[in-house]
C-alpha positions in Angstrom: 103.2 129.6 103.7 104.9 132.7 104.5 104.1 136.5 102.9 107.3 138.6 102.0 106.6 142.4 101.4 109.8 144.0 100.0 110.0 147.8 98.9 111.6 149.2 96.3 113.2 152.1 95.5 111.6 153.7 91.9 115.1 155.1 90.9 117.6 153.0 92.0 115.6 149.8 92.4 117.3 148.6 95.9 115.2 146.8 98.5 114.3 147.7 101.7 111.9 146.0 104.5 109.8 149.1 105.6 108.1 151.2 102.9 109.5 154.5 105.3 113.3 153.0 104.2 112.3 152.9 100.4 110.6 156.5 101.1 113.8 157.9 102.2 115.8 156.4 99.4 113.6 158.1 96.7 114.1 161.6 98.5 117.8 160.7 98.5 117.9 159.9 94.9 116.4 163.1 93.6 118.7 165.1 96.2 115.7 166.0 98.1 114.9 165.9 102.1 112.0 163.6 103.0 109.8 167.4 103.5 110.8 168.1 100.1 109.9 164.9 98.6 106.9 164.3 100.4 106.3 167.6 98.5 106.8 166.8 95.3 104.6 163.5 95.8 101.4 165.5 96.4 102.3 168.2 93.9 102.8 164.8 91.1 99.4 163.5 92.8 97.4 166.6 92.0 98.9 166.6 88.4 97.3 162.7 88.3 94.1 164.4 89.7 93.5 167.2 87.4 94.4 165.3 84.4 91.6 162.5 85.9 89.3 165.0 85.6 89.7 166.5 82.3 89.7 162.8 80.7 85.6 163.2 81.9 85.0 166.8 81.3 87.1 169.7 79.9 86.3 173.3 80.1 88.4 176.1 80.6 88.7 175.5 84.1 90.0 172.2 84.2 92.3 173.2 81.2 93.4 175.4 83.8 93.8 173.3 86.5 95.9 171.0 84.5 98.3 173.5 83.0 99.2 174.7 86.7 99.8 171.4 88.0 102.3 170.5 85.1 103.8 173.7 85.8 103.8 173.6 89.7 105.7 170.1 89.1 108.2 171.7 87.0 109.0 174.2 88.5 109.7 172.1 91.5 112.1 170.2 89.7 113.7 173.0 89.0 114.0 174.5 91.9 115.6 171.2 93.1 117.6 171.1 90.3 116.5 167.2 89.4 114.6 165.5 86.9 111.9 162.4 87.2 113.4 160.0 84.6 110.4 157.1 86.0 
């Protein structure tokens, strides 16, 4: 038996063969350069953090963590002029 690994595109759903392919298809789709989106996947991955951590503990300073990720993100998005419909 034979494996098949096929990527996929999270906004437009096509297929590619390489995950670097269905990378640059993302970036297209939100109009952004592979920099850009590569970006915005580690700004989104620190808004996953900080809101990992206040489901454990909340203070004041993971309140505040939290509130600057969502608005780092959407600013961001603004800036590129695009919104994340996933």
């Amino acid at each position: 038996m034979k494996t098949r690994t096929v990527y996929i595109c999270e906004f437009c759903h096509s297929e590619y063969k390489t995950s670097k392919e269905a990378y640059e298809c993302e970036a297209k789709c939100l109009g952004l350069t592979v920099e850009q989106y590569k970006e915005y996947v580690n700004l989104l991955q620190e808004e996953r953090s900080a809101f990992g951590t206040a489901s454990c503990s909340m203070n004041d300073e993971i309140r505040k963590r939290c509130d600057e990720a969502v608005k780092t993100v959407l600013d961001f998005q603004k800036e590129h002029n695009f919104t994340d419909n996933r």
